[in-house]
N, C-alpha and C positions, 0 to 999 in steps of 0.2 A: 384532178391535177391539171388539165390541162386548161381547166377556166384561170389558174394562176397565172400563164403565159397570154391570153386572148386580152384578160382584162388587164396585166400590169404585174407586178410581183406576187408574191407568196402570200394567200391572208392569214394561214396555220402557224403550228411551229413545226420546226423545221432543224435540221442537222447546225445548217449555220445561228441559229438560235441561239443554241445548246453552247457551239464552240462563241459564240459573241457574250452570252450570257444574261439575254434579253430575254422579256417577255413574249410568249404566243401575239401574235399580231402581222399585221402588215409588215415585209420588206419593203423599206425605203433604198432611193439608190445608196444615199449614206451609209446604209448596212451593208450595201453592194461592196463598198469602197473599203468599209472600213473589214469586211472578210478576205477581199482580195489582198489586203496589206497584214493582214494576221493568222489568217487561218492556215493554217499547213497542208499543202498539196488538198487532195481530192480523197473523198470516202467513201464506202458503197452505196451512201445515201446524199454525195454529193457529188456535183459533178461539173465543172466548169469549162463551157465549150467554145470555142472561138467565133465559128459559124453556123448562120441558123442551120436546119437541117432540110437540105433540098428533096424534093418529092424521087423517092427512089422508083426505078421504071419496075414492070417485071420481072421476074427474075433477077434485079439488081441486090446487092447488100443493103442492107436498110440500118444505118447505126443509129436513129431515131427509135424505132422500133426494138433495136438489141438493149439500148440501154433503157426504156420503159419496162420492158419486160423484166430484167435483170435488178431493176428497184421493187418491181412489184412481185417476184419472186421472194424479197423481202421485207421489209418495213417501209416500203415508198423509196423517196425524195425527190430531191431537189437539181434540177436540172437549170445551171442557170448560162446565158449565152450574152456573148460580147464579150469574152475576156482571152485574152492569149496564151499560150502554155508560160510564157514568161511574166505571165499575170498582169499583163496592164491590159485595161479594161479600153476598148476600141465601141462599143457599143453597136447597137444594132437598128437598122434602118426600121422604124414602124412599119411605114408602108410597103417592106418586105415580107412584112409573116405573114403567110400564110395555111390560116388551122386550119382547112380544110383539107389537106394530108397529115397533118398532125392529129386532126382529131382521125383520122382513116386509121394512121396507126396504132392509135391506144386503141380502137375498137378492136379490131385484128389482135392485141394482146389481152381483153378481158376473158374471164370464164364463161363461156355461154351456158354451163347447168352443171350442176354435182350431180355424181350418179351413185348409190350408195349400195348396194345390190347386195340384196339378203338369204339367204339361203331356207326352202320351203320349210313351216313348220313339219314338226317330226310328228 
């Protein structure tokens, strides 16, 4: 998920896909624009955020990490940033992001092993 943000948009399909009614593929910003002027509000697998998400300290809240978790608890999605809760899309500086808490968080929110524990034969 998070090679989507490092490299540019989305190359899957995806919620806004579904609600555009496009093919699996690359978001363009055009798809950007044209879900911000159509698509209704936000879904559990989609989410549209004003600002990028600043490196949370210790002990801080981390709403990076709440909403990663809270998609991957489900069917994923799509996390997309630069746009305002009044939906105009302001965008977002490149040479601001930085994955490298980004990628911290999604590590922090993977499975690290299934444990499946069986009871001794009889």
């Amino acid at each position: 998920m998070l090679a989507s943000y490092a490299g540019g948009m989305a190359s899957s399909w995806t919620r806004l896909h579904q609600e555009l009614g496009i093919s699996p593929g690359p978001l363009t910003y055009a798809h950007i624009e044209q879900g911000v002027n159509e698509v209704v509000g936000e879904r559990d697998d989609l989410d549209w955020k004003r600002d990028l998400p600043k490196k949370a300290e210790p002990g801080e809240w981390n709403e990076f990490s709440k909403d990663v978790a809270a998609m991957a608890n489900t069917r994923g999605g799509l996390l997309i940033y630069g746009v305002r809760n009044d939906r105009k899309i302001t965008g977002i500086d490149p040479s601001a992001v930085q994955t490298e808490h980004l990628q911290d968080a999604v590590n922090r929110c993977r499975v690290l092993g299934l444990v499946l524990p069986r009871p001794p034969a009889a």
